[in-house]
C-alpha positions in Angstrom: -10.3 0.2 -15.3 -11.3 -1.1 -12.0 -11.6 1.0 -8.7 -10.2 -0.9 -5.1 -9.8 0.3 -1.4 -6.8 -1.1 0.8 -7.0 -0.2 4.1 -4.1 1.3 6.4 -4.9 0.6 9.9 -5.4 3.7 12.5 -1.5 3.9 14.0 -0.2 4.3 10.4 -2.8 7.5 9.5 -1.5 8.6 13.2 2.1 8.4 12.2 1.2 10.1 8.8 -0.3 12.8 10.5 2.7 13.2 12.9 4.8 13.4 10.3 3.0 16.0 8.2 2.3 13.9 5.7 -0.1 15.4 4.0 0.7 13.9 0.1 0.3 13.7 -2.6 -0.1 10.3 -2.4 2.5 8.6 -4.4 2.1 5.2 -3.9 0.5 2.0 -2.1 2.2 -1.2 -1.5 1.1 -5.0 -1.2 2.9 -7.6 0.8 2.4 -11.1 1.9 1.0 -10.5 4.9 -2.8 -9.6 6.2 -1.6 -6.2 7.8 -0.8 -5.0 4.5 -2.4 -7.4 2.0 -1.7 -7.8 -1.4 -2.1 -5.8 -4.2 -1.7 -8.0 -7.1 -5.1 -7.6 -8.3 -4.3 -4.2 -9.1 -3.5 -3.4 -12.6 -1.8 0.2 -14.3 -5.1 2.1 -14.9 -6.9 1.4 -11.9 -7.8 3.3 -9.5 -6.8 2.7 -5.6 -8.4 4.3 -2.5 -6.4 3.9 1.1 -9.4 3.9 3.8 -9.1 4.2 7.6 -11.7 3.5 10.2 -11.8 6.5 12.9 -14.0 6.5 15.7 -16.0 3.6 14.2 -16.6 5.5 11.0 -15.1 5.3 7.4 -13.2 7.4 5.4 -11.3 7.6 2.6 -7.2 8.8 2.8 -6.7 9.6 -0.4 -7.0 8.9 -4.2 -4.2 7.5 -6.3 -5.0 7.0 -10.4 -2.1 4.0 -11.0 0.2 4.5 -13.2 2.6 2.3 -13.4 3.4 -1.3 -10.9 6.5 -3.0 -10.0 8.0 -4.8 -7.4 8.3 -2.9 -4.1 12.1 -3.3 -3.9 12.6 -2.3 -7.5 11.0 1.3 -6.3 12.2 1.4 -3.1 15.4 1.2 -4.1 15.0 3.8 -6.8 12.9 6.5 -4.8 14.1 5.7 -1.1 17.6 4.4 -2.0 16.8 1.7 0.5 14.7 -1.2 0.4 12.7 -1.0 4.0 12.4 -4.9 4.1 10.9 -5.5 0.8 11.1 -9.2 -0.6 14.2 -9.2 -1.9 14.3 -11.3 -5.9 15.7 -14.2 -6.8 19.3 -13.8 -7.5 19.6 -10.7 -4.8 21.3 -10.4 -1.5 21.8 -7.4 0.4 24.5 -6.2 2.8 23.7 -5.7 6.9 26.7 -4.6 8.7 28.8 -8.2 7.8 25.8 -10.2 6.9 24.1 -11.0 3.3 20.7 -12.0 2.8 19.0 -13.4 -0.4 15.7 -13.8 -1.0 14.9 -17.2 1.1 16.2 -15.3 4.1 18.9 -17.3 4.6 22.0 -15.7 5.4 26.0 -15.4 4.9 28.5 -14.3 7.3 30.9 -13.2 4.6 31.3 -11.3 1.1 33.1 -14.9 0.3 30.0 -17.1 1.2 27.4 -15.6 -0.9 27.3 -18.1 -3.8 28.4 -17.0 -7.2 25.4 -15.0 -9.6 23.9 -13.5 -6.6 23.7 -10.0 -7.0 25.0 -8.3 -4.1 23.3 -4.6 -3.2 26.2 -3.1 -0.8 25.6 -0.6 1.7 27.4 2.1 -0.5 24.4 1.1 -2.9 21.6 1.4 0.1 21.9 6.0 0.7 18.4 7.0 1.8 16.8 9.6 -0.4 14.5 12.4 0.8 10.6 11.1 0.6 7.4 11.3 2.2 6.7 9.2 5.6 3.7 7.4 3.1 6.8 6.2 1.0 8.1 4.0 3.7 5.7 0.5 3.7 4.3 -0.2 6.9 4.9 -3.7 7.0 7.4 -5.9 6.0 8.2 -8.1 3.3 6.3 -5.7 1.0 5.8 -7.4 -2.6 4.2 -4.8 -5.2 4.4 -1.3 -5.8 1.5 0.8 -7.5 2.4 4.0 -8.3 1.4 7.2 -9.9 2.5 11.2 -10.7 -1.7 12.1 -10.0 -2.6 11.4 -6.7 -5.0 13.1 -4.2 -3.5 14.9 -0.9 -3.7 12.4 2.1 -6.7 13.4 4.8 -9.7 11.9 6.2 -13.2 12.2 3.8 -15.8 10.9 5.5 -18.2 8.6 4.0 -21.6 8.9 4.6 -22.8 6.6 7.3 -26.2 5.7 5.3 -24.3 4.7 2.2 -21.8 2.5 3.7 -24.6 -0.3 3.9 -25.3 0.5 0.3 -21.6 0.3 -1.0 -20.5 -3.5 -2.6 -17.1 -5.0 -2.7 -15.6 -8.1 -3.9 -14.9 -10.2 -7.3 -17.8 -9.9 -10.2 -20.8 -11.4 -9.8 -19.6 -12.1 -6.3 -19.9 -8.8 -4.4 -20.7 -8.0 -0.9 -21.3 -5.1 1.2 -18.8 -4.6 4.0 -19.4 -6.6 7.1 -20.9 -5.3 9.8 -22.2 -5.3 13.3 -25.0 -3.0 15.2 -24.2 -0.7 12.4 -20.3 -0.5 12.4 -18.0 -1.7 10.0 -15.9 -4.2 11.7 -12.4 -4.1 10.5 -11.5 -7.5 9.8 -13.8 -6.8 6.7 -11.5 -3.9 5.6 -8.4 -6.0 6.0 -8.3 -7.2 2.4 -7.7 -5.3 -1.4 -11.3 -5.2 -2.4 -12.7 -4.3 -5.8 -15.9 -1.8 -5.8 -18.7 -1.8 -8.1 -19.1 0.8 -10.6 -21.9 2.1 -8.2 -19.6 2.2 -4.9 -17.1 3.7 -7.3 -18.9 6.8 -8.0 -19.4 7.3 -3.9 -15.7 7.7 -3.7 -15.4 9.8 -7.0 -18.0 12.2 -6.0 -16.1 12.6 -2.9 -13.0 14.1 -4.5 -15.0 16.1 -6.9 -16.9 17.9 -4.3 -13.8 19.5 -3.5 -12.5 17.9 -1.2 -9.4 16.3 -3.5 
């Protein structure tokens, strides 16, 4: 079992809490972009922590055990009964208004000129479900899905100022403390799935059983 942060950026814990969002986490996504980098390190098992930077300082979201991972349309279009600009698979298109997509992004003006053994998602097929506003991915072309029935409630836990130099990050035998400048975390360092020691681990753990799960 390993133990990883992803961070979501300041506007997203914003719209989270204008939305009431308050959990339990359910899930966390990965995509192919640096906004929302990916998660494919993350195996079923592990253990994933969504951090924020607020007034310079760091603190944890929430805690989410993972239970099980898939791709992020596979979920999305099971739980949200969209898919929210996931990366659509190979062999998939899906209907806008008169247009189909597939997977490269290229697109088809008709029903007729989507090539044969493309699987066509219609908009009969696309009804939005009730979810949570975390649910949604906040960036596009989301690629994994890590998901679990166990997670934390969503809400800032602050993390110690003194132990944030203390706390190490990064592949074995190659870990690193955040990076840093006149003693705050910049956030280009957070902007990245990052695996914690066993040591940093047990920062974050005694967080949420202090009581403040």
């Amino acid at each position: 079992m390993e133990h990883y942060i992803v961070y979501w950026p300041q506007d997203i814990v914003n719209n989270l809490k204008r939305a009431g969002d308050e959990g339990p986490i359910k899930v966390v996504y990965g995509s192919i972009h640096s906004r929302m980098p990916t998660i494919a390190s993350v195996k079923e098992g592990d253990i994933v922590y969504p951090v924020t930077l607020i007034k310079k300082q760091l603190y944890v979201m929430a805690r989410l055990p993972v239970e099980h991972k898939e791709t992020a349309f596979d979920y999305l279009m099971r739980e949200l009964g969209q898919d929210h600009g996931a990366l659509l698979p190979d062999g998939v298109a899906g209907e806008h208004s008169s247009t189909f997509y597939w997977t490269t992004g290229k697109g088809y003006n008709s029903r007729d000129a989507v090539p044969e053994g493309i699987r066509v998602i219609t908009l009969d097929e696309q009804k939005e479900k009730p979810h949570q506003e975390h649910q949604v991915p906040f960036n596009c072309c989301s690629k994994h899905a890590a998901w679990g029935t166990k997670g934390s409630s969503i809400r800032p836990r602050l993390i110690p100022a003194e132990l944030v130099p203390t706390m190490l990050f990064g592949p074995k035998g190659k870990e690193r403390p955040l990076t840093m400048k006149n003693g705050v975390i910049l956030s280009n360092s957070l902007t990245a799935t990052r695996r914690m020691t066993g040591e940093t681990a047990e920062i974050f753990e005694k967080i949420f059983a202090s009581g403040q799960g």
